[in-house]
C-alpha positions as CSV (number, residue, x, y, z in Angstrom):
1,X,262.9,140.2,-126.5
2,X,264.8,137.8,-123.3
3,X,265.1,134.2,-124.0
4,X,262.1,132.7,-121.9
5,X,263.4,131.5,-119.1
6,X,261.1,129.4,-115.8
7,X,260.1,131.2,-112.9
8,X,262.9,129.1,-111.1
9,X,265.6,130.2,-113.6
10,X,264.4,133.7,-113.1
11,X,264.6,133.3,-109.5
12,X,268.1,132.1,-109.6
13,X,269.6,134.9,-111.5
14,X,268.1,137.4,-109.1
15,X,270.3,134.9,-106.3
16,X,273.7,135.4,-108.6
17,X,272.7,139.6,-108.9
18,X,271.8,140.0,-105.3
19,X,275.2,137.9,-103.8
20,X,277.7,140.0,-106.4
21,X,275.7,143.1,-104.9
22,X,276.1,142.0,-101.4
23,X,279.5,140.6,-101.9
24,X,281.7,141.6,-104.4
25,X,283.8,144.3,-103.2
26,X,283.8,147.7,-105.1
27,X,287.4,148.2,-105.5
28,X,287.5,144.8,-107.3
29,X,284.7,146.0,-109.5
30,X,286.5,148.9,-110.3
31,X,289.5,147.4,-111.4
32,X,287.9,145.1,-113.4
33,X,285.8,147.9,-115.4
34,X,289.2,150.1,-115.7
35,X,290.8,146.8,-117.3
36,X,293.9,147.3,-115.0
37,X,295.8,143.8,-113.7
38,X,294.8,141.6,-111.4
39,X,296.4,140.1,-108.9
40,X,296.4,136.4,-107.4
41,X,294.7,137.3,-103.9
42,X,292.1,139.5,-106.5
43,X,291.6,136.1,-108.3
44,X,291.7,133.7,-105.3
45,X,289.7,136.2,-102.8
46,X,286.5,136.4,-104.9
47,X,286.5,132.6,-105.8
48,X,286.7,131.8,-101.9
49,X,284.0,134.5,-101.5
50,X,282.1,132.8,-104.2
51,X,283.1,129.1,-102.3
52,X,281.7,130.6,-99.1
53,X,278.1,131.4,-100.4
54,X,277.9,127.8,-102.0
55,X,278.5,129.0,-105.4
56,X,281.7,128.1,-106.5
57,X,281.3,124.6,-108.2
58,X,277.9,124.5,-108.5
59,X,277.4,122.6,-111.5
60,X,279.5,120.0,-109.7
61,X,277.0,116.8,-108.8
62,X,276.0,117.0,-105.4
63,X,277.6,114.2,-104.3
64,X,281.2,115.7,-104.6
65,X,280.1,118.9,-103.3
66,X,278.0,121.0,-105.5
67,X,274.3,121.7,-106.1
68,X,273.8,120.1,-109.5
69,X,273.4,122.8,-111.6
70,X,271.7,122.5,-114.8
71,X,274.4,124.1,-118.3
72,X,271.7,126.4,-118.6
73,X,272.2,127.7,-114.7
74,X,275.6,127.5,-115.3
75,X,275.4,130.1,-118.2
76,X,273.2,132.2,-116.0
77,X,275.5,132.2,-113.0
78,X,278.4,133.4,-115.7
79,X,276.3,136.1,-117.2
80,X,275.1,137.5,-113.9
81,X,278.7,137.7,-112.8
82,X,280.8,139.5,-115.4
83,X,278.1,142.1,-115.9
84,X,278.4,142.4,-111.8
85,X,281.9,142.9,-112.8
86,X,283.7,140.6,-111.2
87,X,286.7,138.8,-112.0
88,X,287.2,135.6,-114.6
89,X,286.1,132.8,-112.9
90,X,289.9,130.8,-112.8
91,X,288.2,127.8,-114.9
92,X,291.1,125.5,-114.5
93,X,290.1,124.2,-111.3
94,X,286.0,124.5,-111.1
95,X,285.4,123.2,-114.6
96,X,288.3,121.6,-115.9
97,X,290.2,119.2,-113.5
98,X,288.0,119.1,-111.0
99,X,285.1,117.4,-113.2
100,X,288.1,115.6,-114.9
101,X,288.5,113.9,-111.3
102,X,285.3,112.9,-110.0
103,X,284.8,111.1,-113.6
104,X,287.5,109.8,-114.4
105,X,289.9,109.6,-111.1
106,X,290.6,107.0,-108.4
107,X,288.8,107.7,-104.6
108,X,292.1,108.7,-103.3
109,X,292.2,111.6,-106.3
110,X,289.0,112.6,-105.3
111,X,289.7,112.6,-101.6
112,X,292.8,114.4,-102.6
113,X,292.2,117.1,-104.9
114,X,288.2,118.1,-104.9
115,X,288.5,119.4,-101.0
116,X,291.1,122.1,-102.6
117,X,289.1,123.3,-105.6
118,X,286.0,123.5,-103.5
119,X,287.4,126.1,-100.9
120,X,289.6,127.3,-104.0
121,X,292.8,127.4,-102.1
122,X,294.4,125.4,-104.2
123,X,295.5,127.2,-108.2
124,X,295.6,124.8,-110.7
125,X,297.2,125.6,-114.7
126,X,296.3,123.7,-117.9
127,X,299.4,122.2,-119.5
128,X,298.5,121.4,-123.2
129,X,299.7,123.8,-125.8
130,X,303.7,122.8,-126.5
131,X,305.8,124.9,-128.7
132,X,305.3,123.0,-131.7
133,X,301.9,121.5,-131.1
134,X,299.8,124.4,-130.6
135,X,296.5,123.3,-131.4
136,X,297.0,120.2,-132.3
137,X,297.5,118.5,-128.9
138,X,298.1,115.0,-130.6
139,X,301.5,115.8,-132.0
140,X,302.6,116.6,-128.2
141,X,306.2,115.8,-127.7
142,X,306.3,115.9,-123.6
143,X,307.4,113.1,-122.5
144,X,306.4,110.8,-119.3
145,X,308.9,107.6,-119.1
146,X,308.0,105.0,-116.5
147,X,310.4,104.4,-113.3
148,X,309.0,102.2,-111.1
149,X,306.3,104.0,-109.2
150,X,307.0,106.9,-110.7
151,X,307.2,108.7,-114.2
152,X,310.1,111.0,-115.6
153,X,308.6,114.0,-117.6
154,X,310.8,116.0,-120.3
155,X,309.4,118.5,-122.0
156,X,307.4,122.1,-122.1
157,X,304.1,123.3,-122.5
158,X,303.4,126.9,-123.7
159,X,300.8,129.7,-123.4
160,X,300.1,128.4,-119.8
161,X,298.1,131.0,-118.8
162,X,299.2,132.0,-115.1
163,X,301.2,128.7,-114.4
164,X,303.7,131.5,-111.9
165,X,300.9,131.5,-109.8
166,X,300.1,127.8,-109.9
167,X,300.1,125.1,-107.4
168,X,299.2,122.0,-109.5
169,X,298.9,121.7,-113.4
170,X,296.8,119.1,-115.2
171,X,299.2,118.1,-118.2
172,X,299.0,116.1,-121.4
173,X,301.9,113.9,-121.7
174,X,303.1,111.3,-123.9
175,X,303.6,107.6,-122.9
176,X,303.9,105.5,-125.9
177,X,305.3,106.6,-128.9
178,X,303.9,103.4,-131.3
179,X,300.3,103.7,-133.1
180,X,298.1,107.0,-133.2
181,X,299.5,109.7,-131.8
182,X,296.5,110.0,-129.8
183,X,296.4,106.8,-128.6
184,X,299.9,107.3,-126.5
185,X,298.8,110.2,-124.1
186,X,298.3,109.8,-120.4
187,X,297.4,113.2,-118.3
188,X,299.1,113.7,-114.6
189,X,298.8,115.8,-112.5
190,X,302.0,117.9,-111.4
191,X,303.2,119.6,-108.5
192,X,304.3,122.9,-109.7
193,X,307.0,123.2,-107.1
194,X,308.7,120.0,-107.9
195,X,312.4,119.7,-108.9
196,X,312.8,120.4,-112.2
197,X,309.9,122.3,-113.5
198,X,311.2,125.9,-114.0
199,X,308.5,128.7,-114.9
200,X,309.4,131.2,-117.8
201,X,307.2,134.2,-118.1
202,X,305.5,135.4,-121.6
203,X,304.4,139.2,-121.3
204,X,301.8,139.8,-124.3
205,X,301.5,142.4,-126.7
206,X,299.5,144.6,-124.3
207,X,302.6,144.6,-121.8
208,X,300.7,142.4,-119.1
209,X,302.1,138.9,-117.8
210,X,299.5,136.2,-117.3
211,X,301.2,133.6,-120.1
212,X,303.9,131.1,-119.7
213,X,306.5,128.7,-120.9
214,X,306.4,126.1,-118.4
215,X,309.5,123.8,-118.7
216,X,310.5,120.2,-117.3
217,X,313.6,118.4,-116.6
218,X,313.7,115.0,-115.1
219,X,310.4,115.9,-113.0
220,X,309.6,113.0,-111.0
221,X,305.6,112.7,-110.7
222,X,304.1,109.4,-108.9
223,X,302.2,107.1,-110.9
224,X,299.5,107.9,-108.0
225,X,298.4,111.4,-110.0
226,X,298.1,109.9,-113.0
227,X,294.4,110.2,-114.0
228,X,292.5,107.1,-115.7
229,X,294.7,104.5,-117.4
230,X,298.0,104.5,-118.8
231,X,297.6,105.7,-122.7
232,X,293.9,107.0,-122.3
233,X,294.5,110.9,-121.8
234,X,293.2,111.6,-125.2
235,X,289.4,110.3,-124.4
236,X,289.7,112.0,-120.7
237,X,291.5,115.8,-122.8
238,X,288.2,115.5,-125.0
239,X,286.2,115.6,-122.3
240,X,287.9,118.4,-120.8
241,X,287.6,120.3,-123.7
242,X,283.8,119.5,-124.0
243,X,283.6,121.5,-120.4
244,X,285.7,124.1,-121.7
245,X,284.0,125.1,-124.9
246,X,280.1,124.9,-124.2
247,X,280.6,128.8,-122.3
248,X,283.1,129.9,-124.8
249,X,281.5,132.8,-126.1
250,X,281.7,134.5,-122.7
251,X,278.2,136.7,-123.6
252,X,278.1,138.4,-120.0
253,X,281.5,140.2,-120.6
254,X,280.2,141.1,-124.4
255,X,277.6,142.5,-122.8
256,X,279.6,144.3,-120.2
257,X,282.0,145.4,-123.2
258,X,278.6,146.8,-125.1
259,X,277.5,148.8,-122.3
260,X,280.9,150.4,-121.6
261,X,281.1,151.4,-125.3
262,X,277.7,153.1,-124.5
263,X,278.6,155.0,-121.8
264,X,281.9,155.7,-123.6
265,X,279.5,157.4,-126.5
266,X,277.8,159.5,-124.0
267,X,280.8,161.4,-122.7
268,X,283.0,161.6,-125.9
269,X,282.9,163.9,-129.0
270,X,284.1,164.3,-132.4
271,X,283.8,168.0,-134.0
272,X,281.5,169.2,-131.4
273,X,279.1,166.7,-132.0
274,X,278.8,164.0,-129.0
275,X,279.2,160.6,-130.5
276,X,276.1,159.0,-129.0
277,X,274.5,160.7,-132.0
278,X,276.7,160.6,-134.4
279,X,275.6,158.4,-137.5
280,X,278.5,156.3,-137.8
281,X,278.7,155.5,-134.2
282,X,274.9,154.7,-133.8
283,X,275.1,152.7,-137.0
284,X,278.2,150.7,-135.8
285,X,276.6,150.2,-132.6
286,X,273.6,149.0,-134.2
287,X,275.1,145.7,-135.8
288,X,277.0,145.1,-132.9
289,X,274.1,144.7,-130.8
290,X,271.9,142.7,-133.3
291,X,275.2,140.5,-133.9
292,X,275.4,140.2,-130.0
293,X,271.8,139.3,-129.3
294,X,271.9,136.6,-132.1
295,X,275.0,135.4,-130.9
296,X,273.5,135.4,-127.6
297,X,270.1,133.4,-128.4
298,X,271.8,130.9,-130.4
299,X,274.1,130.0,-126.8
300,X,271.1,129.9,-125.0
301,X,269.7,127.4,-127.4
302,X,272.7,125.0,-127.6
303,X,272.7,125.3,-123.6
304,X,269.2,124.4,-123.2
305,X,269.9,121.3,-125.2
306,X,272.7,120.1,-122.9
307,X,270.5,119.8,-120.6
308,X,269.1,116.5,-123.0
309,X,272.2,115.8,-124.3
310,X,275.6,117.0,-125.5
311,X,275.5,119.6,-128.3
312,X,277.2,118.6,-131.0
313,X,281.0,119.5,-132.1
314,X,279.5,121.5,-134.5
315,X,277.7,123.7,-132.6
316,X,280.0,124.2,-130.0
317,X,282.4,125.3,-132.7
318,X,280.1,127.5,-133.7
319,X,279.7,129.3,-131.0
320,X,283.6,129.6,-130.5
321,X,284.0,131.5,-133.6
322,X,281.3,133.8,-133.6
323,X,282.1,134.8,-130.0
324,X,285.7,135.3,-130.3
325,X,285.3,137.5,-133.4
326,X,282.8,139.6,-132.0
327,X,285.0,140.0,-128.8
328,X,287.5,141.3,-131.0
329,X,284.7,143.9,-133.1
330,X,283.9,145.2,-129.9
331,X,287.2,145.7,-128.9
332,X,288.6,147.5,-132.2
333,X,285.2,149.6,-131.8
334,X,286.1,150.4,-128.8
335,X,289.3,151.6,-129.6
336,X,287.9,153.4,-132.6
337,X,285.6,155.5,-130.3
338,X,288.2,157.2,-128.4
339,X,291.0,157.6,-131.1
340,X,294.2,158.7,-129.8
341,X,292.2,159.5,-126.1
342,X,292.3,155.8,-125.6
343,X,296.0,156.3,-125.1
344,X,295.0,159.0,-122.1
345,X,292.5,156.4,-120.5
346,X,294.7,153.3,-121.0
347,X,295.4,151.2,-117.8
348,X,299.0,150.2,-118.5
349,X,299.5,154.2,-118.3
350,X,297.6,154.4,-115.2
351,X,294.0,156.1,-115.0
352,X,293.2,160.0,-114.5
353,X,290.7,160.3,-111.5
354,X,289.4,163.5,-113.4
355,X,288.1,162.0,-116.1
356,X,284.2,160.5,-116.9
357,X,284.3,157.1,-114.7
358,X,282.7,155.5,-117.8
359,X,285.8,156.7,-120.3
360,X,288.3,156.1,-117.7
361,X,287.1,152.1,-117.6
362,X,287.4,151.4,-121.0
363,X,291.2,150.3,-121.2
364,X,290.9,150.7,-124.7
365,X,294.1,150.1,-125.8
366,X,294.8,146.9,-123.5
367,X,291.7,145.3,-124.3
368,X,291.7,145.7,-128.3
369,X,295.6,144.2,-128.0
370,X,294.7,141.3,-125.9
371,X,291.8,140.2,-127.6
372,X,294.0,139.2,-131.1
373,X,294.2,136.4,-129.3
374,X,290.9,135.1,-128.5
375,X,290.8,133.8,-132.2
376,X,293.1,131.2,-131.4
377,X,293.2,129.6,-127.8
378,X,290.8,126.9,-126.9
379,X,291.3,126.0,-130.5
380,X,292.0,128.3,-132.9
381,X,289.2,129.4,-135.3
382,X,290.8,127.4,-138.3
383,X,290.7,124.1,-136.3
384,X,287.0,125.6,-135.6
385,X,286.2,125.1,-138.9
386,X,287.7,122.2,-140.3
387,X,285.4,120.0,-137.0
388,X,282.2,121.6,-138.6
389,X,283.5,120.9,-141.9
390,X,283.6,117.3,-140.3
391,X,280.8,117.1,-138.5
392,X,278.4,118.5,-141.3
393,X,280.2,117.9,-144.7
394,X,281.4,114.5,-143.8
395,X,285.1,115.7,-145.2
């Protein structure tokens, strides 16, 4: 049973299909479906082609650019393009800073920085995980000392996920040391090829590099790119993650994971006997699906009612944890399916033209590996919990 949807929300998912039909280049497909690495142009190329048919930042008002999309168009433009299989959509620009700016940032910001993330030729990174304040941004110890018109940032920020391709990072930085912690963070925004900030890769369990340490010493950033006042970063970082969170449990590539498993099933067998009939499998598949299409309806819900107001914490959270865990079933399911194979078909060993297009895609291997850790960015699970045991338990 589909979520009901308008006739013009109908319509504009049919838009989204036909322009990743028209648009998105086949290679780029393909190497999304196989799971192998991306590179920057991959990443850059398809958010300019995205940028060229209008549909880059189109949640952005349209006064700065964008066609005022509603959350729950927003969710449909996501859906449409991961099961088109195309790349992430880089969010640090789009729906992080640039919002971040045209709310909160002075006319000169805005002149500045929106033209860039529009034709998406400029890369931002997110710098707010630091080595000893993982998730919990307000024990940051990066610090941004006042000199005149400019400030002198010490420090490093962790997990920054592809800051060696970055131009600019939006960063959480500590001004004042006295009070709340949170009430003595300010956020800049850096030049990543200014003096002093050195890059320092992080390659992740499944071989791949696309984390970083990023460090600074005695980086010099004018008072200019600070965003909002001196001291307020914390409201301005809660917003951010407000953006961040309301399409965190990424349903369009769950879907695209689910339908890879099932053409996985068709072409794979255990004994003899091909899998797509085998009890366990059918079974397994079963309560992934029903956990998909309730995890599914209930983001549809809590988008819809953005549209009225902001959901709550609580639901948000919600959503976080049940997505990120059933990225991670899928995954381990995956991998489960094709056994000791899913060595043979893994990316990082390179793909076997001669195989079933549908096994070779999986990426088994890579995939189950990476997603350990979708339980903890954007907040880890734990810190999940502990805002719904806030928000509903009053604790």
């Amino acid at each position: 049973m589909r979520f009901p949807l308008t006739a013009e929300e109908e319509a504009f998912s049919r838009q989204v299909r036909q322009f990743c039909a028209d648009r998105l280049p086949s290679r780029l497909a393909e190497k999304v479906a196989a799971g192998v690495d991306l590179d920057r142009d991959d990443y850059v190329g398809w958010q300019q082609t995205l940028a060229d048919g209008g549909l880059l930042c189109g949640a952005w008002p349209r006064g700065h650019g964008g066609k005022g999309w509603t959350p729950l168009q927003s969710y449909l433009f996501d859906e449409e393009c991961s099961l088109a299989g195309a790349p992430w959509l880089l969010p640090f620009g789009v729906n992080y800073v640039g919002p971040v700016i045209f709310t909160f940032g002075s006319e000169e910001q805005v002149a500045r920085y929106l033209p860039g993330i529009l034709d998406a030729t400029t890369f931002w990174c997110q710098g707010y995980s630091e080595p000893e304040a993982g998730s919990d941004l307000a024990s940051l110890k990066t610090r941004a000392v006042r000199d005149g018109d400019h400030y002198v940032v010490n420090g490093a920020k962790i997990w920054t996920t592809m800051a060696h391709w970055a131009d600019r990072m939006f960063c959480l930085v500590r001004t004042a040391a006295d009070g709340k912690p949170q009430a003595g963070i300010s956020f800049l925004l850096i030049d990543m090829k200014a003096p002093g900030v050195t890059v320092r890769p992080i390659v992740s369990m499944e071989g791949r590099h696309h984390l970083n340490e990023v460090v600074f010493e005695e980086v010099r950033v004018p008072v200019a790119d600070r965003v909002g006042e001196e001291n307020a970063g914390w409201a301005i970082a809660k917003f951010l993650l407000g953006n961040e969170r309301l399409l965190v449990a990424e349903i369009g590539k769950q879907k695209r994971t689910l339908r890879l498993i099932r053409q996985s099933l068709e072409f794979l067998a255990d004994g003899g006997v091909r899998l797509a009939g085998a009890a366990w499998a059918r079974e397994r598949l079963a309560e992934l699906d029903a956990r998909l299409i309730a995890l599914e309806w209930t983001a549809l819900r809590t988008v819809r009612m953005a549209e009225i107001a902001a959901p709550a914490p609580a639901a948000v959270s919600m959503l976080k944890i049940r997505g990120s865990e059933l990225e991670q079933a899928l995954t381990e399911f995956a991998f489960e399916v094709l056994g000791p194979a899913g060595l043979r078909y893994d990316p990082l060993l390179g793909l076997d033209d001669a195989e079933p297009v549908a096994v070779r895609r999986n990426g088994a291997v890579a995939r189950y590996l990476w997603a350990r850790c979708v339980t903890i960015y954007g907040g880890s699970n734990e810190v999940q919990r502990n805002i719904i045991a806030r928000s509903l338990l009053a604790v």
